[in-house]
Backbone as a ProteinNet text record, in pm:
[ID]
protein_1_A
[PRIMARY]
XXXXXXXXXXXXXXXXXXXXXXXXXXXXXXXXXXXXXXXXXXXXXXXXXXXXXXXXXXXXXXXXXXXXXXXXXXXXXXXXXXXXXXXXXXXXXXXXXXXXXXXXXXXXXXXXXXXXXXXXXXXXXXXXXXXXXXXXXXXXXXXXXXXXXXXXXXXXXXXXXXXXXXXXXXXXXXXXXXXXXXXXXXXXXXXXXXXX
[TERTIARY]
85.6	0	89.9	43.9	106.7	63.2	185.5	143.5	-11.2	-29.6	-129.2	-231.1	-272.2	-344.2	-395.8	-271.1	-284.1	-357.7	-290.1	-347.5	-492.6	-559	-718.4	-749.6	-751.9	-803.8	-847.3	-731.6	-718	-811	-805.3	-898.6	-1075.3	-1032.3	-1196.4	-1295.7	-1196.2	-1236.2	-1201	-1137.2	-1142.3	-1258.9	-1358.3	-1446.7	-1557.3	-1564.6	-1588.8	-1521.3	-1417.6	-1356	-1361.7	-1381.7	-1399.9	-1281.7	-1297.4	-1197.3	-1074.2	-1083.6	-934.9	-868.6	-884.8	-824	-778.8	-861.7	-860.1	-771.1	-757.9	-633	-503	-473.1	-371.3	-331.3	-377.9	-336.8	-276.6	-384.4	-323.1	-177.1	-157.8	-6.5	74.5	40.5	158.1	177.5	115.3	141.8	189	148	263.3	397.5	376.7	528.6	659.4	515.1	603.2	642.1	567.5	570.4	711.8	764.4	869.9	1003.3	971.8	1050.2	1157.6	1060.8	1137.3	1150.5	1126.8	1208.6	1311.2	1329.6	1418.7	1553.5	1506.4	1593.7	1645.1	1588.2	1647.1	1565.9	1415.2	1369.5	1260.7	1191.4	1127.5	998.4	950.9	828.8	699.6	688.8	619.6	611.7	754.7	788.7	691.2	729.6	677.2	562.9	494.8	315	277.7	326	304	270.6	443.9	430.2	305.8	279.8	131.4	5	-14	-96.1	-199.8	-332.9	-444.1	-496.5	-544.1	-594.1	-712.5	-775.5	-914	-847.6	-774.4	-744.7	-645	-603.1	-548.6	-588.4	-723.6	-788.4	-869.9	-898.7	-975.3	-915.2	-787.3	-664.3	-681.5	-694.7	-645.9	-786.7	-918.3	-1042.8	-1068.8	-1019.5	-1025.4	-936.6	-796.1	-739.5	-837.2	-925.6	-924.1	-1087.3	-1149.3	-1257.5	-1188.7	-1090.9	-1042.5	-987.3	-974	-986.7	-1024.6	-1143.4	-1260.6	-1324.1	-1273.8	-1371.2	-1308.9	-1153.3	-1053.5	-1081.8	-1166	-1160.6	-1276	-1407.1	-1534.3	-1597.9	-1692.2	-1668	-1877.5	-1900.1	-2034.3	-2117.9	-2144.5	-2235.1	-2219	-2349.9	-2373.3	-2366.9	-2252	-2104.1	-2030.3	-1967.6	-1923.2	-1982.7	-2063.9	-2197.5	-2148.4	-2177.3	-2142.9	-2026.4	-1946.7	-1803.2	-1777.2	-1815.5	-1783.8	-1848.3	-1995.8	-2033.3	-2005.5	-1973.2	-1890.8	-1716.5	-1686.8	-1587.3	-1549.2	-1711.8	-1702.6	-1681.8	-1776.2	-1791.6	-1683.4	-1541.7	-1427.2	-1356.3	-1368.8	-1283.3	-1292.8	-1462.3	-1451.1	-1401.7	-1434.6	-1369.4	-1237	-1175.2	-1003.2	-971	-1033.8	-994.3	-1085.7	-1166.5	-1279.8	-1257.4	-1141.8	-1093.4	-1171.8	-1180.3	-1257.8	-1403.1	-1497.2	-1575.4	-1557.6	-1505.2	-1498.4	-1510.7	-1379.3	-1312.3	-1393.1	-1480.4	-1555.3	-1682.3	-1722.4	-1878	-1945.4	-1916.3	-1936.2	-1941.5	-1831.8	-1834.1	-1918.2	-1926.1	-2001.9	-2131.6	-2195	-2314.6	-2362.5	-2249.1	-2301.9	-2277.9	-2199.6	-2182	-2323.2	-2392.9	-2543.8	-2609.1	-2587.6	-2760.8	-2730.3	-2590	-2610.3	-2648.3	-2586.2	-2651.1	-2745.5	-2855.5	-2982.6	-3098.2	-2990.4	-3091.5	-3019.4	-2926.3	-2899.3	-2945.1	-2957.6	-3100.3	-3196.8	-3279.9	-3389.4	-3386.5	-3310.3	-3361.2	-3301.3	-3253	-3234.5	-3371	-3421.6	-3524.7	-3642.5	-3651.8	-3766.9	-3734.5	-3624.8	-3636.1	-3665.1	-3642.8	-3621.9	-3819.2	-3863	-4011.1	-4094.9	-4045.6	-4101.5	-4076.8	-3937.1	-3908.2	-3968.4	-4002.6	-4064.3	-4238.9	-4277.2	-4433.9	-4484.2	-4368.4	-4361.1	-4332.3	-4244.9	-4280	-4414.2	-4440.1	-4574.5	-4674.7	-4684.9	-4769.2	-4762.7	-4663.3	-4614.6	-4687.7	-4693.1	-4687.2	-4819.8	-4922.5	-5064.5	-5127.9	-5022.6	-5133.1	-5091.9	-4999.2	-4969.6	-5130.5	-5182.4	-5237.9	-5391.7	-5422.2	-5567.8	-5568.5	-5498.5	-5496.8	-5518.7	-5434.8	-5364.6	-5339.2	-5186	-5196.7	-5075.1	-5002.7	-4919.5	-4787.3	-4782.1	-4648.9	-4524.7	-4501.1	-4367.6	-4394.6	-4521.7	-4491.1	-4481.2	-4540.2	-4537	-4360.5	-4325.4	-4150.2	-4087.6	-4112.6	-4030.7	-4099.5	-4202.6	-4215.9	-4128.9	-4101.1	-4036.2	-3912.1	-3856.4	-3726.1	-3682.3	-3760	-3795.8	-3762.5	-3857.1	-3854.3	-3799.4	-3678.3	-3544.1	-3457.4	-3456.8	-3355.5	-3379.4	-3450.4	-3511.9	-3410	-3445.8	-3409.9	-3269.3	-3216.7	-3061.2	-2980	-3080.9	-3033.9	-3039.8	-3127.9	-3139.2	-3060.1	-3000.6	-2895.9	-2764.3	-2728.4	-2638.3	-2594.4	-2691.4	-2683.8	-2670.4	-2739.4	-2706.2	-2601.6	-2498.1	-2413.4	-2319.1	-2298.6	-2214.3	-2237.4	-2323.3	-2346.3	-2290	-2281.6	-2232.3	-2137.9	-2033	-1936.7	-1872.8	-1927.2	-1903.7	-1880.6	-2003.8	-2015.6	-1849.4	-1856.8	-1755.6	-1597.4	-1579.8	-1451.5	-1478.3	-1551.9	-1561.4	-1545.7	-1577.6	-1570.8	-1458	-1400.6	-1195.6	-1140	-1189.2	-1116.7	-1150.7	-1216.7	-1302.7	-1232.9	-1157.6	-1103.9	-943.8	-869.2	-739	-750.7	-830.4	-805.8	-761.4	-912.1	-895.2	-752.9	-710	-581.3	-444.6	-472.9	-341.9	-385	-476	-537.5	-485.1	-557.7	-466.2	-334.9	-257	-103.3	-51	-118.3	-74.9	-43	-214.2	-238.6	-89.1	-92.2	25.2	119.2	211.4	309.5	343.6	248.9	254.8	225.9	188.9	139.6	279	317.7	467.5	572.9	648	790.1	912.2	996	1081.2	1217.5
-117.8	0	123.8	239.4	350.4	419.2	492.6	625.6	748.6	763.2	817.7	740.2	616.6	512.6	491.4	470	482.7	580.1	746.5	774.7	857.6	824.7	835.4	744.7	620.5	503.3	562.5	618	629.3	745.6	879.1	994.1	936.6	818.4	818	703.4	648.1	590.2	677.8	784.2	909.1	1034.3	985.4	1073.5	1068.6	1050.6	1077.1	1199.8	1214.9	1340.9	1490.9	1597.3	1710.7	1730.3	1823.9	1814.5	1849.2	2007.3	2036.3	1913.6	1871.1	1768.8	1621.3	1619.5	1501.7	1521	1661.4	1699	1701.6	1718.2	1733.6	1595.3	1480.3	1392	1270.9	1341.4	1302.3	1372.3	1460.4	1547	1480.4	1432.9	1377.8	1230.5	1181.3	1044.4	1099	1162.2	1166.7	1213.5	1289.2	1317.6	1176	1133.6	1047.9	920.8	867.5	829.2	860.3	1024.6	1068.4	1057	1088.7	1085.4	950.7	863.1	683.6	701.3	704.9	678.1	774.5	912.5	975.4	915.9	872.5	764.3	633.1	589	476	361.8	369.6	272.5	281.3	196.3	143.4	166.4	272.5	325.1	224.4	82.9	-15.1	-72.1	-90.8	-138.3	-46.1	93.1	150.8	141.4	145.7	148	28.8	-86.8	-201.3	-202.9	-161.3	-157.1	-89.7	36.1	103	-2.8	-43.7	-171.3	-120.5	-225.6	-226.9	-46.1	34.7	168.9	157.3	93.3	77.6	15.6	-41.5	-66.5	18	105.9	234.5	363.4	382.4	430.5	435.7	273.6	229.8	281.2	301.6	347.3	428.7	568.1	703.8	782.8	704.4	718.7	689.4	568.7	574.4	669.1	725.4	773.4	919.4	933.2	1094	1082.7	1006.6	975.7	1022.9	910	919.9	1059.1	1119.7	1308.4	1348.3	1319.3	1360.5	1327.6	1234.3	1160.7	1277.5	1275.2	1372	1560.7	1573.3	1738.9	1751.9	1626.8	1646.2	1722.8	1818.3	1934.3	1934.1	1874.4	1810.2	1694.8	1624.4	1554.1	1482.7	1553.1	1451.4	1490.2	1594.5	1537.4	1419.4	1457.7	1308.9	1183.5	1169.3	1047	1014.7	1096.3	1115.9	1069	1145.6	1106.4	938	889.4	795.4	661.7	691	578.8	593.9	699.4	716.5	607	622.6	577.3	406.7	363.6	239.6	111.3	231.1	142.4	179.8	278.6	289.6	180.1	160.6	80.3	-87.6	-90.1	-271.6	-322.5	-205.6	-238.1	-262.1	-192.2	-184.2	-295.5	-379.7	-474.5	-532.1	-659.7	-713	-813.3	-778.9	-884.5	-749.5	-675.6	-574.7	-571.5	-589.6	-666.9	-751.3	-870.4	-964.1	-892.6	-818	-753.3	-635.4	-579.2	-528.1	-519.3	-567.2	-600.7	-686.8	-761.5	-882.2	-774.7	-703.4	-620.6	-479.5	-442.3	-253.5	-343.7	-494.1	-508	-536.3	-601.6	-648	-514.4	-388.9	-237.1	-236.5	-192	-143.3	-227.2	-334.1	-378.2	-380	-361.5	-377.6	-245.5	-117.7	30.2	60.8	-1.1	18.8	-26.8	-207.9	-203.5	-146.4	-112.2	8.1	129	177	319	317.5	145.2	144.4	157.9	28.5	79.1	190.2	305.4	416	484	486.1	525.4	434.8	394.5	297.4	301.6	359	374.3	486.2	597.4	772.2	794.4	709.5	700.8	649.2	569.5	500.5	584	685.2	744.9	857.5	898.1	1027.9	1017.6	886.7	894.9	817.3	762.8	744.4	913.4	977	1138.1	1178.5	1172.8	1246.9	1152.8	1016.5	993.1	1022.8	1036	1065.9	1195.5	1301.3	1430.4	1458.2	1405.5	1400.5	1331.3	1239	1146.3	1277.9	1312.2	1479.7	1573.7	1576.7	1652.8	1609.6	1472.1	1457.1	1275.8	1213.3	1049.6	985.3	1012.8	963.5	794.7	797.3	634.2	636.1	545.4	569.2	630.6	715.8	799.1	686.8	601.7	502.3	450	422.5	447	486.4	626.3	742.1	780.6	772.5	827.1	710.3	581.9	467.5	504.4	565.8	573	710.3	808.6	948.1	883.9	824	811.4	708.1	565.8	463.8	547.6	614.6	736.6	821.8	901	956	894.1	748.1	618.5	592	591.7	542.7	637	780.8	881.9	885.4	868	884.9	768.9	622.3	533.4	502.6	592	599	692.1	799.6	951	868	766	701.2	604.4	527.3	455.6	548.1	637.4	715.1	769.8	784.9	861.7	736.5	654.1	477.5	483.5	474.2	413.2	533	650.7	766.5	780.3	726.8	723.8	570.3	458	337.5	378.6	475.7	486.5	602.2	671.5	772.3	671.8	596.2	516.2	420.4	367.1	270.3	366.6	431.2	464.7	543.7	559.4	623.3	510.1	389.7	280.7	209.2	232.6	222.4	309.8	426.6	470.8	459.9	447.9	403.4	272.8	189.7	33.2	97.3	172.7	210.1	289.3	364.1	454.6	348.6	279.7	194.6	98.4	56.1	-11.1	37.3	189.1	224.6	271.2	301.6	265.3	169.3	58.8	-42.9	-85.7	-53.8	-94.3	44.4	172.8	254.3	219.1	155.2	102.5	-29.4	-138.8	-254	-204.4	-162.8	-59.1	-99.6	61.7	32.8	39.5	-53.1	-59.4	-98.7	58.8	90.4	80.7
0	0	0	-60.6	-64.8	19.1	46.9	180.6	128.7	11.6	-22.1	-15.4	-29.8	-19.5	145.8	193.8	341.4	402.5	403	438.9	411.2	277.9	235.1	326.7	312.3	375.7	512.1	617.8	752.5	757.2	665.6	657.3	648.4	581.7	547.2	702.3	760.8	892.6	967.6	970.1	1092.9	1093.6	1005.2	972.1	1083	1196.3	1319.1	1417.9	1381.4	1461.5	1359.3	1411.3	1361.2	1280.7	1124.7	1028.5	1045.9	1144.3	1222.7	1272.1	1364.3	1445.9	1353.6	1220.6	1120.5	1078.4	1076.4	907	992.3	1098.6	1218.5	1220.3	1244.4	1259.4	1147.6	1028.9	914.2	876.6	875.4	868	996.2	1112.3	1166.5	1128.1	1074.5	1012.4	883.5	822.9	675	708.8	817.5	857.4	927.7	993	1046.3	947.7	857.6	717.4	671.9	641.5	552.5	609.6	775.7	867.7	870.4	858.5	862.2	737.3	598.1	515.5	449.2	533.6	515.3	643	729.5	786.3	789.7	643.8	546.9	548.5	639.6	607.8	439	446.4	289.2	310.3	277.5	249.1	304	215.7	265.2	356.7	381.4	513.6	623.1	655.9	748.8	725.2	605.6	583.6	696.2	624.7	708.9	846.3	916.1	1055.3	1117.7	1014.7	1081.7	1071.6	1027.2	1026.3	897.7	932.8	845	905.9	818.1	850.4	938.3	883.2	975.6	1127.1	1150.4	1308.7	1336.6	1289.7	1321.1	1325.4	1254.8	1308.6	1413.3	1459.8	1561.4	1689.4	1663.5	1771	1839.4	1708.1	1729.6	1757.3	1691.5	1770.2	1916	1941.5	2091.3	2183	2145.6	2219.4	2245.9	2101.9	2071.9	2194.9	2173.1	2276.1	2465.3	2446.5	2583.8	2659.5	2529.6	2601.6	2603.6	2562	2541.9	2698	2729.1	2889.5	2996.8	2955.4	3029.5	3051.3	2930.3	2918.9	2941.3	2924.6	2976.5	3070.5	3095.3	3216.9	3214.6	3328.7	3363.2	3352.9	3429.8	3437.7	3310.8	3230.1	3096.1	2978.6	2955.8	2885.1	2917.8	3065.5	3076.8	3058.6	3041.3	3041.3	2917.1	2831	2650.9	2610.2	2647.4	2679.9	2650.9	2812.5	2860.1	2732.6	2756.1	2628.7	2489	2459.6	2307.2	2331.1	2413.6	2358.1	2442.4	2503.2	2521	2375.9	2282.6	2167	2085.8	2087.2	2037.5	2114.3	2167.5	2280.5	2297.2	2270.3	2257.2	2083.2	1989.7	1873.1	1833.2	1926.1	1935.4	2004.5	2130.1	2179.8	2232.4	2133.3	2213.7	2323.8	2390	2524.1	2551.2	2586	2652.9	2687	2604.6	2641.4	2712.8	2751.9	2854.4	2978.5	2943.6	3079	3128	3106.2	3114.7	3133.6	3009.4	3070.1	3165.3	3219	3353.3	3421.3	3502.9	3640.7	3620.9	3485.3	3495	3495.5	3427.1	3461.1	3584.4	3633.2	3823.8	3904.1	3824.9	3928.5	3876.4	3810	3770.5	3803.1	3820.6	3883.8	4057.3	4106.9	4278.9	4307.7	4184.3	4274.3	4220.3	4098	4124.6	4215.9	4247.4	4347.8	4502	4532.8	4624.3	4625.7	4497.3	4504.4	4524.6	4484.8	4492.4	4620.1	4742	4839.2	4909.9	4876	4946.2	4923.8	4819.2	4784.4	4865.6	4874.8	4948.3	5119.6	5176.4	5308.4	5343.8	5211.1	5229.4	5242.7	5155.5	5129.4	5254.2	5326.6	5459.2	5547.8	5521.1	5649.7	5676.4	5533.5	5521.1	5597.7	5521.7	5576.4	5675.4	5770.2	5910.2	5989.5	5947.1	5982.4	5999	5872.4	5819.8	5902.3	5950.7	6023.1	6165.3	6255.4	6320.7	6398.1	6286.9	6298.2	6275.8	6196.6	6202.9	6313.4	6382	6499.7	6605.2	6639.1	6747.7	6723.2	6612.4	6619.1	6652	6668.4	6747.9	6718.1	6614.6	6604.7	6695.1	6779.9	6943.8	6890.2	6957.6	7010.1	7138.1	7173.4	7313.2	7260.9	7375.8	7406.1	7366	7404.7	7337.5	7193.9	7145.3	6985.3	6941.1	6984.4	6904.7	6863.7	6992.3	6963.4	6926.5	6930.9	6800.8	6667.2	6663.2	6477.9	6485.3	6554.6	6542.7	6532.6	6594.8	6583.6	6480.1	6476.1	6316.2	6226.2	6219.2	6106.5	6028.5	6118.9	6113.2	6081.1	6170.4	6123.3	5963.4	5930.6	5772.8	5677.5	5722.5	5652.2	5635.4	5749.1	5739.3	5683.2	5686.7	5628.3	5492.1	5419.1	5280.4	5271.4	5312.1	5302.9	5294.7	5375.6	5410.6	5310	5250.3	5106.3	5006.5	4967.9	4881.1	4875.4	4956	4951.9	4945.8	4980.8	4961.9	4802.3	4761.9	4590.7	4545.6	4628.8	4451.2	4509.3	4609.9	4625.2	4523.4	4559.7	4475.8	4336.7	4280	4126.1	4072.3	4159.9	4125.7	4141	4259.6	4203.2	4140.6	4121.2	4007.2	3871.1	3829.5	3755.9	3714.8	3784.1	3772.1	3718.9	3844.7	3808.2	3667.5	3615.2	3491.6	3348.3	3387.2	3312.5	3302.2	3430.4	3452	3358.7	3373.6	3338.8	3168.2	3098.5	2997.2	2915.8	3012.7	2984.2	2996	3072.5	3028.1	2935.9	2917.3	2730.8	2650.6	2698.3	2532.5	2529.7	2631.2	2618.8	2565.9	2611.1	2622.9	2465.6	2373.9	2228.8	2187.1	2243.1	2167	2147.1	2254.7	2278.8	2174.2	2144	2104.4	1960.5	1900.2	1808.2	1652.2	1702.7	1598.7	1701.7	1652.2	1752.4	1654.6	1604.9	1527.4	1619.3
[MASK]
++++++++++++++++++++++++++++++++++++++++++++++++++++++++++++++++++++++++++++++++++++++++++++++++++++++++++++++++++++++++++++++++++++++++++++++++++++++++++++++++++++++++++++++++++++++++++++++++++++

């Protein structure tokens, strides 16, 4: 394959990233292209080492995602972020999938059902209050139940405050750890990549 060949090929699978940033990266591969065979290697040769375009682009899409996760600035951008470049990422290495999907599906279903029940104690605790606070005003039942549902009650509240704040603590390092794993992936694919 020819370096012009090459890099159309690589332009036309990088057509996901905005044209500035396309045309930038295409010029450092032609450079780096001229670079090795102005340092005596064989044109083909180096084509080669860059591999098939489409999995080199698969590359330089995921890296360009992964700064994307990095420069992300709110909520759901990062959200965006993050699932844009799950699907750059299992294409580049479907051991990734393996490695991946098993544990983010067992993180999502233990902190939904950990929200659910934060949510379901915040809801009991609230309208053990609220009953609480309507029997004060003419219900009547005895002075010691009354203050175990007052205090039940509070307990509820703080124990759903208390979960909630465990799961978005869980979700926030899991999810670092979720991207470290990723950042040395793709070192890992850079590194193994071309090796001149």
């Amino acid at each position: 394959m020819y370096k012009q060949q090459f890099l159309d090929e690589l332009e036309k699978h990088l057509s996901a990233i905005p044209i500035n940033e396309r045309q930038e990266i295409l010029q450092d591969q032609n450079d780096f292209i001229r670079e090795a065979v102005l340092a005596g290697r064989n044109e083909n040769e180096v084509i080669a080492k860059l591999g098939n375009p489409k999995d080199f682009a698969a590359s330089v899409l995921a890296d360009y995602k992964f700064q994307k996760i990095k420069t992300a600035e709110g909520f759901i951008p990062l959200v965006k972020a993050v699932v844009g470049s799950l699907g750059a990422f299992l294409i580049l290495a479907p051991f990734n999938f393996i490695v991946l999907f098993g544990p983010i599906l067992a993180l999502f279903t233990i902190l939904i059902v950990a929200f659910s029940l934060g949510f379901t104690s915040l809801t009991m605790g609230l309208a053990g209050l609220i009953y609480f606070l309507s029997s004060i005003s003419g219900l009547g039942f005895s002075w010691s139940l009354g203050i175990t549902l007052f205090f039940g009650s509070l307990g509820l509240i703080g124990l759903s405050l208390m979960i909630t704040y465990i799961c978005g603590y869980l979700l926030k390092f899991s999810f670092w750890q979720m991207l470290a794993y990723l950042s040395w992936n793709l070192n890992f694919i850079k590194k193994n990549r071309i090796q001149f």
